[in-house]
N, C-alpha and C positions, 0 to 999 in steps of 0.2 A: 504493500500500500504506500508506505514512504518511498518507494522508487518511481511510483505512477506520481505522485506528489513534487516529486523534484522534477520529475520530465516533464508535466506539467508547465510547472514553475518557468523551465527554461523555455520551453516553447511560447509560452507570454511575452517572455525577454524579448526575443528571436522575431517573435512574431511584430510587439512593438517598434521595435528596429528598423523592419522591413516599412510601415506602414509611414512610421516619422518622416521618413524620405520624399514623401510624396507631400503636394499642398491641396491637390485638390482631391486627394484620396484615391484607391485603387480597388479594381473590378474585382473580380472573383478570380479570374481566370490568371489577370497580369498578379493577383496575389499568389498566388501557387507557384507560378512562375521565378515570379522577385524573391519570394521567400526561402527554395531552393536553390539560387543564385547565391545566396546568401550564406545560407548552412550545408549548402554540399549534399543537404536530403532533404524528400518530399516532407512537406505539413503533416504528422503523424497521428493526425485525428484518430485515423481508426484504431490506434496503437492504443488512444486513450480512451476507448472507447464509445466515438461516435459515428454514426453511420452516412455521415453529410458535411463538407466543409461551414454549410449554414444554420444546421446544431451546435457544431464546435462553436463557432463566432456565436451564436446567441444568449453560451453560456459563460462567453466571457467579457459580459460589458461593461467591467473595468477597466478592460484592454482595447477593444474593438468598436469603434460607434457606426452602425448601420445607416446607410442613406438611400433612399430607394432613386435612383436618377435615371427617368423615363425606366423603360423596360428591364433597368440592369440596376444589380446593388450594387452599392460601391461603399468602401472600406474605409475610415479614417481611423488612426491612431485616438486614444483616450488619451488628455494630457496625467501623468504622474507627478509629483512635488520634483524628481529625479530629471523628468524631460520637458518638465514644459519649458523652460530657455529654450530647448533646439525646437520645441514645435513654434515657439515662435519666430527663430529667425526662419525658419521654412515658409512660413506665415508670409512673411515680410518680403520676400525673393520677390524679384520679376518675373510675370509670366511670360512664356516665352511669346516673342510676337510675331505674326504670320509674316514671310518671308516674298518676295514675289514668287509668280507659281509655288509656292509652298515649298518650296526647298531654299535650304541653307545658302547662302553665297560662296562658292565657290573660288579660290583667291588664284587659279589658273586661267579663269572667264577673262579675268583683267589684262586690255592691252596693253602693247608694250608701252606708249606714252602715260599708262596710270602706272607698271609698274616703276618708270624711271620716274617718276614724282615721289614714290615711295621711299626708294632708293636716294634722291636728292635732298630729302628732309631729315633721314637718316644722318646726314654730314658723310664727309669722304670717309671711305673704309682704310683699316688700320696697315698700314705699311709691313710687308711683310720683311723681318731683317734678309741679308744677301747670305748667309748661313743656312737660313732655311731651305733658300730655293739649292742650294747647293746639293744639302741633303738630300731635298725629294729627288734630284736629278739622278743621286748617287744611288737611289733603290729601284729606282723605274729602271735604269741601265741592269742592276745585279741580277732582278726577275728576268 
């Protein structure tokens, strides 16, 4: 009984951990995922005896706070005396903002007159001593 107690235990840990990370909380599906990302092994509900990922969370709503968003639940951390600092700076992040076409900027997209502005504002690049270049000459010759 005290071993289901302590696995328990640590799975809350684990489980809190996984959720903190998130600001706008996470799905069922990205929790199982994250959560094993995380501990190296599946959420071991059944271990502790439940027969449903949304048993397990239901009876733990010290840890777990349930949001039903349209069609899908989704999972937020319970703050503790221990984490609510970090769930607030998670709190406080920026969200990420839509991107054109919805992807990232890509810093190889950029011409070469944006990369040489880059490069300009940068200052001149550092002088490499005449030792040096000697060296590399001396190993590119040896291979």
């Amino acid at each position: 009984m005290a071993d289901t107690d302590q696995q328990l235990k640590m799975v809350k840990s684990m489980l809190r951990a996984t959720l903190i990370s998130s600001k706008d909380g996470i799905p069922a599906d990205t929790l199982l995922r994250d959560y094993e990302e995380l501990t190296m092994e599946p959420l071991p509900f059944k271990s502790l005896g439940f027969s449903s990922l949304e048993e397990f969370i239901q009876s733990i709503p010290d840890v777990v706070e349930v949001i039903r968003n349209a069609d899908v639940f989704v999972y937020k951390a319970v703050p503790c005396t221990k984490t609510q600092h970090v769930i607030e700076l998670v709190r406080r992040q920026k969200s990420r903002g839509k991107t054109k076409n919805n992807e990232a900027r890509k810093p190889g997209r950029q011409n070469p007159t944006q990369r040489r502005a880059v490069f300009d504002r940068m200052g001149p690049r550092p002088k490499v001593p005449d030792h040096a270049h000697i060296g590399l000459s001396m190993s590119a010759n040896a291979s």
